[in-house]
C-alpha positions as CSV (number, residue, x, y, z in Angstrom):
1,X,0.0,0.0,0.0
2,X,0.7,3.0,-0.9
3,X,0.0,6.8,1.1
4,X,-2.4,7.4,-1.6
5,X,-4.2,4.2,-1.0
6,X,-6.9,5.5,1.7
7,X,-9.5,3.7,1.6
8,X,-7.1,0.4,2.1
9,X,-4.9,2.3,4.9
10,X,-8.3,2.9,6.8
11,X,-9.5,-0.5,6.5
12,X,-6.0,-2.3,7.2
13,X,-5.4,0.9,10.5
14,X,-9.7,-0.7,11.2
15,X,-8.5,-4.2,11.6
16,X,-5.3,-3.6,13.3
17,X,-6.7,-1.4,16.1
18,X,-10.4,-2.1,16.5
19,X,-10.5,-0.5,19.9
20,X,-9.8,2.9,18.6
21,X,-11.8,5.7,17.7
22,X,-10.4,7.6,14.7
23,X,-11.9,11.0,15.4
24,X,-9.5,11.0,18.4
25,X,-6.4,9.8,16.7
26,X,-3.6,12.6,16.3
27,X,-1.2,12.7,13.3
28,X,1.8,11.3,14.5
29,X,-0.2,8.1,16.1
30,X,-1.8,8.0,12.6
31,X,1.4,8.1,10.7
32,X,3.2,5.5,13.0
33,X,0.8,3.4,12.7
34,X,0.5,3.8,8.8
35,X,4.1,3.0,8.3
36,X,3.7,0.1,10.7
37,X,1.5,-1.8,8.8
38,X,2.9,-4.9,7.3
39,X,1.7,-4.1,3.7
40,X,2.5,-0.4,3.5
41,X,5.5,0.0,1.6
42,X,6.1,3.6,0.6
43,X,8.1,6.7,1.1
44,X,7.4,8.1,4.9
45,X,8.5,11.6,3.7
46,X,5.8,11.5,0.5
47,X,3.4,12.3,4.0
48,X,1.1,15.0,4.5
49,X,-1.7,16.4,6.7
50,X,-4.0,16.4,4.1
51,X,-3.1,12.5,3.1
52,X,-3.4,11.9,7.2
53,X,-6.6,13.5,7.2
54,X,-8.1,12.0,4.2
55,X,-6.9,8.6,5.6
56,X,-8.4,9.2,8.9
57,X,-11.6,10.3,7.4
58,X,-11.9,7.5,5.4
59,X,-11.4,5.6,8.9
60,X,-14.2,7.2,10.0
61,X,-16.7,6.7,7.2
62,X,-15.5,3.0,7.5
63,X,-16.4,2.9,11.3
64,X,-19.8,4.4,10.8
């Protein structure tokens, strides 16, 4: 996966921490987490707020 895969990042970040509530997730959680994932495999400096914040929106449309 890629940073510009949100949709997937926000299902994978669902599975791997079900107990979490993404609305109360900061960006450097978010990010560590991201780059933690076992099938992410990109550039950690191609990061930005606004991919962090599309991912964790996605999250949240996915929790709901």
């Amino acid at each position: 996966m890629k940073w510009t895969d949100t949709l997937d990042l926000a299902i994978a970040l669902q599975d791997a921490h079900p107990d979490v509530d993404p609305r109360n997730v900061n960006f450097v959680d978010l990010r560590n987490w991201i780059m933690a994932l076992p099938e992410f495999d990109d550039d950690p400096d191609r990061c930005g707020e606004r991919i962090l914040e599309a991912v964790q929106l996605a999250w949240m449309e996915e929790e709901d």
